[in-house]
N, C-alpha and C positions, 0 to 999 in steps of 0.2 A: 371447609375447614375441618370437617369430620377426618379426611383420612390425609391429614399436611403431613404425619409422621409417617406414613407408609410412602409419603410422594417423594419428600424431601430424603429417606432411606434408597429409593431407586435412582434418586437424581445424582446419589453419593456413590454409591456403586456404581450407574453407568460410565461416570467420569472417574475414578479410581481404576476402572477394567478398562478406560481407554487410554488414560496412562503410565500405565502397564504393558500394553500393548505397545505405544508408543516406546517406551526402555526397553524392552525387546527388540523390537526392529534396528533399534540404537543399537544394540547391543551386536547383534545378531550382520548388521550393513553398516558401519562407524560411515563411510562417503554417504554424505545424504544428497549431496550435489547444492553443495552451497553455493552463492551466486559468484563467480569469480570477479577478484579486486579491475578486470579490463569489462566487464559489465556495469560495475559500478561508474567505471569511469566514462563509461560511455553516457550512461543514462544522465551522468552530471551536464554532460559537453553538450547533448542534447534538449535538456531542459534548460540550459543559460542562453543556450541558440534561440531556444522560444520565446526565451523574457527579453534578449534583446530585440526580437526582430517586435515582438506584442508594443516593447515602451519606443521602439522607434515611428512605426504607426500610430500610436497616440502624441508624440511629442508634431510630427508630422501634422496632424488633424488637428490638434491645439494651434499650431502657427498659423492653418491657413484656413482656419475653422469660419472665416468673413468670406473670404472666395472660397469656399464649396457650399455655401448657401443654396445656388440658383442650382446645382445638380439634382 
């Protein structure tokens, strides 16, 4: 606790000079390579493919959850 004002004064500075740096680079490179809106779409198409194929194998194992007992 002796030295919180020295730590929390470096903690303030290091993040104020890195975003600084960061508006610079902005400034200096405006394409930061954002994720394009066919990425997006893809990652959706892909992700609803998994929830449905996960709730089809669960609905699957719920119906016939008496016959696969002996497996």
């Amino acid at each position: 606790m002796k030295y919180t004002a020295v730590r929390s004064y470096r903690a303030v500075h290091r993040l104020t000079a890195r975003l600084e740096a960061g508006l610079a680079e902005l400034q200096r490179r405006p394409d930061r390579g954002d994720i394009s809106i066919t990425t997006v779409i893809i990652w959706v198409a892909a992700v609803t493919g998994a929830l449905v194929i996960a709730g089809t194998i669960a609905a699957v194992i719920a119906r016939y959850n008496g016959n696969l007992n002996g497996i």
